[in-house]
N, CA, C, O and CB atoms as a CASP TS submission, in Angstrom:
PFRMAT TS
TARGET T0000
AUTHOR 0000-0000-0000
METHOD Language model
MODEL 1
PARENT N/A
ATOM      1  N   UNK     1     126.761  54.117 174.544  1.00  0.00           N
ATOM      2  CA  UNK     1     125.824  55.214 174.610  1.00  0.00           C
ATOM      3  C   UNK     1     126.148  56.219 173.511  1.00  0.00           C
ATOM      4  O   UNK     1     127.277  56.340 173.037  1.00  0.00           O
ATOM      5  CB  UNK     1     125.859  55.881 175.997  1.00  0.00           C
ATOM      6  N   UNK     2     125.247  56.825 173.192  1.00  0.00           N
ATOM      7  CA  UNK     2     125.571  57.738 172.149  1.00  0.00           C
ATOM      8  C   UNK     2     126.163  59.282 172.897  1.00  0.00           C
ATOM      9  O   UNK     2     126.285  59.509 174.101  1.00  0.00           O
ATOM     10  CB  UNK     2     124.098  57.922 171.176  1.00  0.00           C
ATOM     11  N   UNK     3     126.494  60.296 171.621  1.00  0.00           N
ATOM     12  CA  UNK     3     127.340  61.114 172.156  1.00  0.00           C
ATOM     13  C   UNK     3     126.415  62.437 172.781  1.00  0.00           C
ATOM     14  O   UNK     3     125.192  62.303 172.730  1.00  0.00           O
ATOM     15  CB  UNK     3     128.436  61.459 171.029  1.00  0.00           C
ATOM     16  N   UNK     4     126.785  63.278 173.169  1.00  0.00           N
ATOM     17  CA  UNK     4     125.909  64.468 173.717  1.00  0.00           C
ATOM     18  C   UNK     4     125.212  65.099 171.926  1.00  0.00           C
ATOM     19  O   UNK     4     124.030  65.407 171.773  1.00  0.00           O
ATOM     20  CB  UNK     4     127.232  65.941 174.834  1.00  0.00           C
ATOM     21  N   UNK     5     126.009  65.144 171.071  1.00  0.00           N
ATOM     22  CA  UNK     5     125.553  65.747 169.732  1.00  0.00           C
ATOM     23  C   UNK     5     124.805  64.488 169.239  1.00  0.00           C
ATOM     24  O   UNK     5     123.691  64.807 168.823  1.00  0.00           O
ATOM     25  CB  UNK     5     126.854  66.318 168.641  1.00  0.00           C
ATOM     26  N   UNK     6     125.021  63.325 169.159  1.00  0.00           N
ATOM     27  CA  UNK     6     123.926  62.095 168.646  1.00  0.00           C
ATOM     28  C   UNK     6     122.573  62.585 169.308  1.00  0.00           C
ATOM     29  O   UNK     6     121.559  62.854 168.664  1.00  0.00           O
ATOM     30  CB  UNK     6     124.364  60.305 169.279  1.00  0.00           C
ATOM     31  N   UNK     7     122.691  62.660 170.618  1.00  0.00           N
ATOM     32  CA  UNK     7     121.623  62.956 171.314  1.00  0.00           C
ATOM     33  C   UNK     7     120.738  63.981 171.079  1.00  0.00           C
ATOM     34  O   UNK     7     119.516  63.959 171.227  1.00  0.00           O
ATOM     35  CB  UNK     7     121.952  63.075 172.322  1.00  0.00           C
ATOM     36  N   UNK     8     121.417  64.855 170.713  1.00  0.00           N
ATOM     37  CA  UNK     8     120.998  66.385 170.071  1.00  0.00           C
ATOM     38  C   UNK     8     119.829  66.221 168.844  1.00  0.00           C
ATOM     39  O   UNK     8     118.816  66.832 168.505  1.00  0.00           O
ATOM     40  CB  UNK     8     122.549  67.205 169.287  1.00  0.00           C
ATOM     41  N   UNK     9     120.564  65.057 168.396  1.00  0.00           N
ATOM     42  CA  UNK     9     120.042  65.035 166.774  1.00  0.00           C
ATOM     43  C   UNK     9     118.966  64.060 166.999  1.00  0.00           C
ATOM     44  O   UNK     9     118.024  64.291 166.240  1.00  0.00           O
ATOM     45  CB  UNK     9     121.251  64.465 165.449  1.00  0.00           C
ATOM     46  N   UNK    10     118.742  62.917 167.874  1.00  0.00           N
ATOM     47  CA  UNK    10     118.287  62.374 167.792  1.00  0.00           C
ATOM     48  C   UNK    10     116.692  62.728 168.698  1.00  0.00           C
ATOM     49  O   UNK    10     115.608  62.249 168.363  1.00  0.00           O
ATOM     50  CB  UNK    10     119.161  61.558 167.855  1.00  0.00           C
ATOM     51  N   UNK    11     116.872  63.495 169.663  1.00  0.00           N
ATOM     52  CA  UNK    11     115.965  64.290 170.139  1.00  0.00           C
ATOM     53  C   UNK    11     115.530  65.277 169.499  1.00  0.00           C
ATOM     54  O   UNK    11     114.334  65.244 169.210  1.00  0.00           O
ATOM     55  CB  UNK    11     116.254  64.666 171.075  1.00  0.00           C
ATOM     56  N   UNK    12     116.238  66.314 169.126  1.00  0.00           N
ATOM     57  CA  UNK    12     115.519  67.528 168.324  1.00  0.00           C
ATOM     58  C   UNK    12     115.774  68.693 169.304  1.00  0.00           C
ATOM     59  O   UNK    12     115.203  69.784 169.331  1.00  0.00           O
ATOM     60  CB  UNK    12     113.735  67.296 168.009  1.00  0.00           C
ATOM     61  N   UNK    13     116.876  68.170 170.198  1.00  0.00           N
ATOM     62  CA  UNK    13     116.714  69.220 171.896  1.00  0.00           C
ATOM     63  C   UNK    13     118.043  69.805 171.431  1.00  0.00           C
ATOM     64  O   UNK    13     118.621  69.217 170.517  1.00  0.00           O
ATOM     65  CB  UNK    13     116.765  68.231 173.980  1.00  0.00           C
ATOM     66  N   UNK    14     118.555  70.828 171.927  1.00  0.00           N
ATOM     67  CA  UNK    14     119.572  71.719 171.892  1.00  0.00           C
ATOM     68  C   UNK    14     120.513  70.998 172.790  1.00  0.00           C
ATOM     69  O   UNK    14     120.254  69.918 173.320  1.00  0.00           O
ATOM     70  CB  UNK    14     119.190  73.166 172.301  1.00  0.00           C
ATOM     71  N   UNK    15     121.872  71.813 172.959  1.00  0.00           N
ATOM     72  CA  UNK    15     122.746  71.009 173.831  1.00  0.00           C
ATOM     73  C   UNK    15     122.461  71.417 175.321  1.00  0.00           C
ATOM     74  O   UNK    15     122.923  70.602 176.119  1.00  0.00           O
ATOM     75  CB  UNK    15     124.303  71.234 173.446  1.00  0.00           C
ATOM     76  N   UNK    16     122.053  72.087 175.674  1.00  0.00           N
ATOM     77  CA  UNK    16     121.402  72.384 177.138  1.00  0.00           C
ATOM     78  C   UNK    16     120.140  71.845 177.526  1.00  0.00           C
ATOM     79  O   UNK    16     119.794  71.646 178.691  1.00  0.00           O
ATOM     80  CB  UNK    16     121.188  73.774 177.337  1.00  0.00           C
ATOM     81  N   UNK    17     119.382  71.587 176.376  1.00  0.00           N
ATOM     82  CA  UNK    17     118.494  70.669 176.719  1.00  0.00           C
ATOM     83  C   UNK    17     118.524  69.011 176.844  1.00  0.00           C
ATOM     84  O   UNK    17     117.619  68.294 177.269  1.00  0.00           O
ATOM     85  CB  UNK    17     117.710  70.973 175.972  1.00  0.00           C
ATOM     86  N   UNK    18     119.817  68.620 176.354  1.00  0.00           N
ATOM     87  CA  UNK    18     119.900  67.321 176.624  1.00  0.00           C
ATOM     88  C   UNK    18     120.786  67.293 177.860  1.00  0.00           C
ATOM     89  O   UNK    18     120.566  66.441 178.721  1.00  0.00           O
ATOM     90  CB  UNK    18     120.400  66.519 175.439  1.00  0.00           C
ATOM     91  N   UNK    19     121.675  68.086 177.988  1.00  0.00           N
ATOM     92  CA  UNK    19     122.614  68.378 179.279  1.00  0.00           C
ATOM     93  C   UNK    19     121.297  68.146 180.616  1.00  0.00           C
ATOM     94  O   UNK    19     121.418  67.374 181.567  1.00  0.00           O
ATOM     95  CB  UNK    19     123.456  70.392 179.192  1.00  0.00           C
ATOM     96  N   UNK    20     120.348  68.850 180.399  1.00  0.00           N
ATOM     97  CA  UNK    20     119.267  69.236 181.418  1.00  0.00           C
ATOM     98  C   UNK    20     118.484  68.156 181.662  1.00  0.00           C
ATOM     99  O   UNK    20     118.123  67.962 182.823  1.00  0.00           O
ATOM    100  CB  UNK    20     118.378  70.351 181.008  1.00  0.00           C
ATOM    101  N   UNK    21     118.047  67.182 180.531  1.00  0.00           N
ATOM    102  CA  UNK    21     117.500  66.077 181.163  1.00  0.00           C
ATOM    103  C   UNK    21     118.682  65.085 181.375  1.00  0.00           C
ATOM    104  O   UNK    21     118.086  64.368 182.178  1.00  0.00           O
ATOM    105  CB  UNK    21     116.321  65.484 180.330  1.00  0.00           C
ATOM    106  N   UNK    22     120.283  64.322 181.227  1.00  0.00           N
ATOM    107  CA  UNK    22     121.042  63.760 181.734  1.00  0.00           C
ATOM    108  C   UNK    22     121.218  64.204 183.229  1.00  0.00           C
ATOM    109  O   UNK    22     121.584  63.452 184.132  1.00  0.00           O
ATOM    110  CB  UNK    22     121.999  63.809 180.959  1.00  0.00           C
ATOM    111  N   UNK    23     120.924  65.449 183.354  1.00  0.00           N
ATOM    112  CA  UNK    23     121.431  66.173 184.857  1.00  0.00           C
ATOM    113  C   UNK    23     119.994  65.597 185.625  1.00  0.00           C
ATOM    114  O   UNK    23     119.914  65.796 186.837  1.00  0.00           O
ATOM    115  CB  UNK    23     121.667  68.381 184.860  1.00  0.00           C
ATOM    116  N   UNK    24     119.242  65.126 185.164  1.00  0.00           N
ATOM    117  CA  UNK    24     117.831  64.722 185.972  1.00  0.00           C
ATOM    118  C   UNK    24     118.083  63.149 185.586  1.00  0.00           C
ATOM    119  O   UNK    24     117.565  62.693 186.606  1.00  0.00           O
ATOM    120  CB  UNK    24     116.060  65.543 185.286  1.00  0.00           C
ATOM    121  N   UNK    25     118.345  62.415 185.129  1.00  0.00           N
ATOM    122  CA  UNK    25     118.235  61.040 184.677  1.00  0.00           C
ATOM    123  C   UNK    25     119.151  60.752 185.898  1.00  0.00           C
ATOM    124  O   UNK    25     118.613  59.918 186.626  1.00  0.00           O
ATOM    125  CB  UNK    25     118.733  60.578 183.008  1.00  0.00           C
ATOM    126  N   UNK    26     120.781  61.313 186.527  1.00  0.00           N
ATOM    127  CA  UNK    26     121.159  61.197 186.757  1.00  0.00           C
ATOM    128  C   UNK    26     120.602  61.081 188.494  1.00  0.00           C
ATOM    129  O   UNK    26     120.430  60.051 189.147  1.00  0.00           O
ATOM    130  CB  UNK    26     121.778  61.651 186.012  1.00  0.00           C
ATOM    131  N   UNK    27     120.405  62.536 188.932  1.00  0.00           N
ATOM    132  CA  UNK    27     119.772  62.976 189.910  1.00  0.00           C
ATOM    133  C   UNK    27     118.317  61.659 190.887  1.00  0.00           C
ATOM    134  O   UNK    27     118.067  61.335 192.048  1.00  0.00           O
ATOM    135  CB  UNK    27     119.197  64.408 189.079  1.00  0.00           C
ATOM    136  N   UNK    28     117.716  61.303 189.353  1.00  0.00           N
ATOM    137  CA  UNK    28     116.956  60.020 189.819  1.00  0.00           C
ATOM    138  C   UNK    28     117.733  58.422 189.771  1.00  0.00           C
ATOM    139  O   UNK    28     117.324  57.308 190.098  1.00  0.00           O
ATOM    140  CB  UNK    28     115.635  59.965 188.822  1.00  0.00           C
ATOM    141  N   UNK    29     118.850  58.841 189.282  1.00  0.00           N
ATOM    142  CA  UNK    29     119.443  57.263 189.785  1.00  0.00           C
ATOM    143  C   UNK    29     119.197  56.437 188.569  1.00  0.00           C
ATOM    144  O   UNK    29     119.138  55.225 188.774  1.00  0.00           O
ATOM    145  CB  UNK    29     118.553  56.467 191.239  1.00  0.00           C
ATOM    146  N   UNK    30     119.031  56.879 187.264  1.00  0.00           N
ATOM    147  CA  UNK    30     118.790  56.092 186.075  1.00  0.00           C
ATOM    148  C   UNK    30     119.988  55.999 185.654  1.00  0.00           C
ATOM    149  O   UNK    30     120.218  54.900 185.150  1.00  0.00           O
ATOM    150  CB  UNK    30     117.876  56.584 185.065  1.00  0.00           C
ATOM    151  N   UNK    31     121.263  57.061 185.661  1.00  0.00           N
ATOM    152  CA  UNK    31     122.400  56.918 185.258  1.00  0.00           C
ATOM    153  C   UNK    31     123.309  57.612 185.835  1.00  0.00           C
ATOM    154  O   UNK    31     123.125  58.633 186.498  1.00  0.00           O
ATOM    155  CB  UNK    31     122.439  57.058 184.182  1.00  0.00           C
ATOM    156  N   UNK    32     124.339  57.074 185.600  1.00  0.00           N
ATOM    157  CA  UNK    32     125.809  58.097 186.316  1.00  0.00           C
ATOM    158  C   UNK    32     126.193  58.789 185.280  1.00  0.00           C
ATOM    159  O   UNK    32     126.725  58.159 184.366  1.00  0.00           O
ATOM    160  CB  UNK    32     127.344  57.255 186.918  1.00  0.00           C
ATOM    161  N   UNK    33     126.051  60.045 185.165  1.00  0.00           N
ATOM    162  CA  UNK    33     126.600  60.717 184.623  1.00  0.00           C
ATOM    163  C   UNK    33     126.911  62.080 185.191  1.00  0.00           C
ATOM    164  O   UNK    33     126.327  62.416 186.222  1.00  0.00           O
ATOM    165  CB  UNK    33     126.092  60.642 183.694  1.00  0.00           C
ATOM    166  N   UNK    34     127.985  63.100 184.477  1.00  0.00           N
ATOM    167  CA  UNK    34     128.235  64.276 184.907  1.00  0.00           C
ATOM    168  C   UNK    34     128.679  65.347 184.016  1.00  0.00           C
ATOM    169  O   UNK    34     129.400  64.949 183.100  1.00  0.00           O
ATOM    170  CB  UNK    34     129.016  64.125 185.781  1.00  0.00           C
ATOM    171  N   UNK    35     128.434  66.621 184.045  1.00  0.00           N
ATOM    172  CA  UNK    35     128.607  67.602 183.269  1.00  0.00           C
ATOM    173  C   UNK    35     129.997  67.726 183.252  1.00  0.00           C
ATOM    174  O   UNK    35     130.319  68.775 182.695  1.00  0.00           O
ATOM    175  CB  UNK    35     127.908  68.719 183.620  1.00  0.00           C
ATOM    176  N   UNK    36     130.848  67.137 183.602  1.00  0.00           N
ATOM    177  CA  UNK    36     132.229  67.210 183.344  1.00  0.00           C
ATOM    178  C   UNK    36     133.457  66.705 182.320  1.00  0.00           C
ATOM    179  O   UNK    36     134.507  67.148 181.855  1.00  0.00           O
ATOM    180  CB  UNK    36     132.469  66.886 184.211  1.00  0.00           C
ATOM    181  N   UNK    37     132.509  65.292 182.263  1.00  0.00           N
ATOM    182  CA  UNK    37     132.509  64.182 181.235  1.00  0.00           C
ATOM    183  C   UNK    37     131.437  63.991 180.592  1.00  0.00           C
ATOM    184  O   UNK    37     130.838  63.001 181.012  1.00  0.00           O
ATOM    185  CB  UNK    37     132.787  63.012 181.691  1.00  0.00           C
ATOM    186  N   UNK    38     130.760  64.692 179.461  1.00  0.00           N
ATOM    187  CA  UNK    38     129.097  64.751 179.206  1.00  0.00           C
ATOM    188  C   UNK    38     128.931  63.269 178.372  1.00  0.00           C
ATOM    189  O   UNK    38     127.803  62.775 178.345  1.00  0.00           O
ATOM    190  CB  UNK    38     128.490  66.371 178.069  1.00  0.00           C
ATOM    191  N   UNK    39     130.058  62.557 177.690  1.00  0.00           N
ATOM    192  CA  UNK    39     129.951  61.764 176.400  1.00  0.00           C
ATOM    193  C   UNK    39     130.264  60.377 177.411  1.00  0.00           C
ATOM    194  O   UNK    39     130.156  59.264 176.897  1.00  0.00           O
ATOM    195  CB  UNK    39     131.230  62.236 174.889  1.00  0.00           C
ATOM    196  N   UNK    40     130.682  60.515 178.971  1.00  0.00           N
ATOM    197  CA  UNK    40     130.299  59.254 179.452  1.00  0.00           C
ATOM    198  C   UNK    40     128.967  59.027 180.445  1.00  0.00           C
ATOM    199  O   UNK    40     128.978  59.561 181.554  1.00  0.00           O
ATOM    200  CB  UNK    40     131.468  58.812 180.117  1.00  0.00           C
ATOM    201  N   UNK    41     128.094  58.413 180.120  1.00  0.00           N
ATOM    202  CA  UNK    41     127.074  57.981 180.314  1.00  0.00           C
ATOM    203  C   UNK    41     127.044  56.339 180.973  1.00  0.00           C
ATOM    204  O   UNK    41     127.691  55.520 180.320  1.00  0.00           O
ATOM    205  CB  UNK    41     126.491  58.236 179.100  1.00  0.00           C
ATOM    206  N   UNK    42     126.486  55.943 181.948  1.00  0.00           N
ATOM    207  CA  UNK    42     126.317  54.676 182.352  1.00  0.00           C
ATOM    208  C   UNK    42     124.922  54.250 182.785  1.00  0.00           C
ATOM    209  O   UNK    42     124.215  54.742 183.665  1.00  0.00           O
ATOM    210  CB  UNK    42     127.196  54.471 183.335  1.00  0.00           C
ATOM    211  N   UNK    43     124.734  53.447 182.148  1.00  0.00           N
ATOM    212  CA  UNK    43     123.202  53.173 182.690  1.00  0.00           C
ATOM    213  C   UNK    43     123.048  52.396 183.909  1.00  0.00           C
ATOM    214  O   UNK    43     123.931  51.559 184.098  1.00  0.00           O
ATOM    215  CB  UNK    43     122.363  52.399 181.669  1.00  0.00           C
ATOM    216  N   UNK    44     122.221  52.475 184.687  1.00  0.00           N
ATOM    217  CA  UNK    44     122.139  51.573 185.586  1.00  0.00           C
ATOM    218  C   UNK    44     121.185  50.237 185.478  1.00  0.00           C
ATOM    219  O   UNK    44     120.732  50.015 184.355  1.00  0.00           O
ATOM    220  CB  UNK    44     121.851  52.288 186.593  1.00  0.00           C
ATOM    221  N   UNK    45     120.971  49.678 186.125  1.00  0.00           N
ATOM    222  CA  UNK    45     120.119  48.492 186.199  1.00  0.00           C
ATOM    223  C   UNK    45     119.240  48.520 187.208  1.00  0.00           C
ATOM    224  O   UNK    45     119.813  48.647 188.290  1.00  0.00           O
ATOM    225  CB  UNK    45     120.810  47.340 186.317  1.00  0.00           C
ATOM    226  N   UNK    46     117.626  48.425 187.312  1.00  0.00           N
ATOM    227  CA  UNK    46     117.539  48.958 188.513  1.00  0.00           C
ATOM    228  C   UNK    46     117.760  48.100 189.781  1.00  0.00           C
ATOM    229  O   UNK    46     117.500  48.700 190.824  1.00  0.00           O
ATOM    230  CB  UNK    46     116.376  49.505 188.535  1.00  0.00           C
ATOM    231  N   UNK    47     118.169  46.871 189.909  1.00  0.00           N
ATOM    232  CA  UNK    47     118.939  46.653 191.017  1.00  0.00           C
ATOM    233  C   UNK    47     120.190  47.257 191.797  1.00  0.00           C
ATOM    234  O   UNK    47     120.467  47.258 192.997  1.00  0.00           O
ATOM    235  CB  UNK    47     119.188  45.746 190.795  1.00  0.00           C
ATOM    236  N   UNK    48     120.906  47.816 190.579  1.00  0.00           N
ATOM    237  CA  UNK    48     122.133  48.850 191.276  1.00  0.00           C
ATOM    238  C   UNK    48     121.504  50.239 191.303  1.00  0.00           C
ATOM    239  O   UNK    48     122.290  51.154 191.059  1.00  0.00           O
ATOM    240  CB  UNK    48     123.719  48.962 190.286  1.00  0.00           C
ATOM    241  N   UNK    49     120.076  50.616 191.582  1.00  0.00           N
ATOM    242  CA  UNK    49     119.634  51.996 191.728  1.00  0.00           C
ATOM    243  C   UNK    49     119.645  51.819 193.567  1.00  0.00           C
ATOM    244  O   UNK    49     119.214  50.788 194.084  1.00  0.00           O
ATOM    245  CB  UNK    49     117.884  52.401 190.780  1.00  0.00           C
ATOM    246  N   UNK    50     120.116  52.806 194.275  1.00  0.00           N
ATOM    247  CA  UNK    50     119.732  52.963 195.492  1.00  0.00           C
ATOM    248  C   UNK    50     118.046  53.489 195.560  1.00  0.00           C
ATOM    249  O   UNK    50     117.568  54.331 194.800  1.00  0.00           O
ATOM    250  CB  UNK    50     120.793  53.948 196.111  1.00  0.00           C
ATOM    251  N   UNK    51     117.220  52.701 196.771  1.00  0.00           N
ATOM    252  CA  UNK    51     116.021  53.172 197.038  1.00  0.00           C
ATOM    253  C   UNK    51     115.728  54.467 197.104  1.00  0.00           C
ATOM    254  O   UNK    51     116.562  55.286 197.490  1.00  0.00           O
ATOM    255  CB  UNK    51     115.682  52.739 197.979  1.00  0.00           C
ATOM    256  N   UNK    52     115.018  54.660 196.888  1.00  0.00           N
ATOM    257  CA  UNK    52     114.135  56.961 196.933  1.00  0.00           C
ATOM    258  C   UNK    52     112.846  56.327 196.997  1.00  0.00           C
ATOM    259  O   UNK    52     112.255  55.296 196.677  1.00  0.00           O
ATOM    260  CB  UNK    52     114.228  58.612 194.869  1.00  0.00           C
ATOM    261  N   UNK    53     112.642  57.821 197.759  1.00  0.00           N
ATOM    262  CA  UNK    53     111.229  57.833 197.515  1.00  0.00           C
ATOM    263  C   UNK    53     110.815  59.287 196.818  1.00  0.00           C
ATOM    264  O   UNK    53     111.138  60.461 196.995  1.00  0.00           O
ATOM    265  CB  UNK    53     110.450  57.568 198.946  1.00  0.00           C
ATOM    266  N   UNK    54     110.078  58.689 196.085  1.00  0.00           N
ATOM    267  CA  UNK    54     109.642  60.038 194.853  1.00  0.00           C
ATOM    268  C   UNK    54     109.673  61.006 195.787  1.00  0.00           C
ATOM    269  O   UNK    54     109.495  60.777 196.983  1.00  0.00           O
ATOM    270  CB  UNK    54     107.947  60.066 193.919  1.00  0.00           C
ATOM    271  N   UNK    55     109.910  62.195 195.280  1.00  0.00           N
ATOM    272  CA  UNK    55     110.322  63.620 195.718  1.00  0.00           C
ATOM    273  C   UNK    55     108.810  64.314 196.260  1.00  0.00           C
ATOM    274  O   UNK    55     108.868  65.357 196.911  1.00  0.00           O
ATOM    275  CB  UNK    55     111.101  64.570 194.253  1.00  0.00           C
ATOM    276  N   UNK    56     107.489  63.693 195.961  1.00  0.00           N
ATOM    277  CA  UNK    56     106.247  63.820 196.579  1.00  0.00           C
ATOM    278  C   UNK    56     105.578  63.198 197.051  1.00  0.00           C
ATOM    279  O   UNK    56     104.348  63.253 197.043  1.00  0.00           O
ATOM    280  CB  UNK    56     105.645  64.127 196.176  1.00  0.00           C
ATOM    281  N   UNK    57     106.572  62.152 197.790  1.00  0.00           N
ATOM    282  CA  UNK    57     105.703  60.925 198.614  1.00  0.00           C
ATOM    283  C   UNK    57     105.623  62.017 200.140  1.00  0.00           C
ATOM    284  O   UNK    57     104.901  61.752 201.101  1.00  0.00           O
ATOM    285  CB  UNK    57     106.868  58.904 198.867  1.00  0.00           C
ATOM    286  N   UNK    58     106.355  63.001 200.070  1.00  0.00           N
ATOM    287  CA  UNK    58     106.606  63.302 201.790  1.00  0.00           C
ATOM    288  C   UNK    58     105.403  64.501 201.753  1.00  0.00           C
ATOM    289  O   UNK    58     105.079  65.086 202.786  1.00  0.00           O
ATOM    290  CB  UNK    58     108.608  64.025 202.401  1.00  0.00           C
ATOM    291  N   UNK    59     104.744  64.813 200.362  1.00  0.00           N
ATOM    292  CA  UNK    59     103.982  65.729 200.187  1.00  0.00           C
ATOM    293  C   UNK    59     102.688  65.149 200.345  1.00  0.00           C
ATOM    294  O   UNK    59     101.733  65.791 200.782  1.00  0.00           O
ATOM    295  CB  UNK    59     104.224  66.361 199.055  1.00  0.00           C
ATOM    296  N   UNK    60     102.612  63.523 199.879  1.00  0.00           N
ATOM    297  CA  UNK    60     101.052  63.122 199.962  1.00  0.00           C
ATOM    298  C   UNK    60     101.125  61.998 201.286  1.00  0.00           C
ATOM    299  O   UNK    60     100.119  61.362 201.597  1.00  0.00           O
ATOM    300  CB  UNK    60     100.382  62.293 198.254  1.00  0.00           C
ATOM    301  N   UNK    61     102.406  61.838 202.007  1.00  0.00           N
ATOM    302  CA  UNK    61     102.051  60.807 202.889  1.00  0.00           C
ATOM    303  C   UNK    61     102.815  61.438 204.409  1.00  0.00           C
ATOM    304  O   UNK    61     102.811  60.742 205.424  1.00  0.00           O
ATOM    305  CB  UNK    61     102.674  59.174 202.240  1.00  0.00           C
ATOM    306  N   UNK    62     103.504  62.950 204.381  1.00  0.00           N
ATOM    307  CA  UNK    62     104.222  63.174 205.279  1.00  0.00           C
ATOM    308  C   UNK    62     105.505  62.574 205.316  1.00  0.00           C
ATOM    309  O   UNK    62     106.282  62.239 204.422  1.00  0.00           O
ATOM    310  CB  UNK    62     103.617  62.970 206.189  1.00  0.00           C
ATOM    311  N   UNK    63     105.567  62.495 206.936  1.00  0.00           N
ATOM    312  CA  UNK    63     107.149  61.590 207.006  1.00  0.00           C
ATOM    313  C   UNK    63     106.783  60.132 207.340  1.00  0.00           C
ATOM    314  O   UNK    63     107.584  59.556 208.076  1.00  0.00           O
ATOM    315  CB  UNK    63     108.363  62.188 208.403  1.00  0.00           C
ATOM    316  N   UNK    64     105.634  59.392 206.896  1.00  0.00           N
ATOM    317  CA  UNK    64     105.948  57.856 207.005  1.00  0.00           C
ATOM    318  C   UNK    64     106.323  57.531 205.955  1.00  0.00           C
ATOM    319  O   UNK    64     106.330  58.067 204.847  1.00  0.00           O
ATOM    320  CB  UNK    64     104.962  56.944 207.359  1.00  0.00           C
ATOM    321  N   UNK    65     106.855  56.016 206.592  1.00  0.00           N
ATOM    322  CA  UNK    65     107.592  55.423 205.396  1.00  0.00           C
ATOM    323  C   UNK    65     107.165  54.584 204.391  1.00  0.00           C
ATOM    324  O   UNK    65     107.871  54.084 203.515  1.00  0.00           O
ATOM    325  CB  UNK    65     108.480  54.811 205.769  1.00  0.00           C
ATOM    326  N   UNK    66     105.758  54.423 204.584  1.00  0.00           N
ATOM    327  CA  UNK    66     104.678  53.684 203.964  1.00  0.00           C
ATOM    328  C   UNK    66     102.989  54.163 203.805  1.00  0.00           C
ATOM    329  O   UNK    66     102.262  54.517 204.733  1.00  0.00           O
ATOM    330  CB  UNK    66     104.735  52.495 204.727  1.00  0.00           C
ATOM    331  N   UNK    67     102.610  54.054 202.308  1.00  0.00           N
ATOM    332  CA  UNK    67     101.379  54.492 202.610  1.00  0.00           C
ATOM    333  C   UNK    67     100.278  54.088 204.068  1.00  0.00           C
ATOM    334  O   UNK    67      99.164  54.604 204.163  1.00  0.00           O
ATOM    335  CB  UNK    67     100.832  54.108 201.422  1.00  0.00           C
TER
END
């Protein structure tokens, strides 16, 4: 993976702005990463993603678990 400053450059985003979308990539289960260690990054596969349900399924369907 590239580094938090590759990323910088390669986006055009500041370092809080790439911090800010890793902190959401993460949050959705695309990668492990953490603001503690910013330059290790792991991607996942989405078989090793645990199931979610989008953060507005409970907004357009309530609490079932299926449309």
């Amino acid at each position: 993976m590239p580094t938090i400053n590759e990323l910088m450059i390669k986006t055009g985003r500041d370092r809080r702005g790439v911090m800010e979308v890793l902190a959401v990539l993460a949050q959705e289960r695309y990668i492990i990463w953490t603001p503690e260690n910013p330059d290790r990054i792991e991607l996942l596969e989405a078989w090793e993603r645990k199931p979610t349900l989008p953060r507005y399924w409970h907004t357009l369907f309530g609490n079932k678990m299926s449309p």
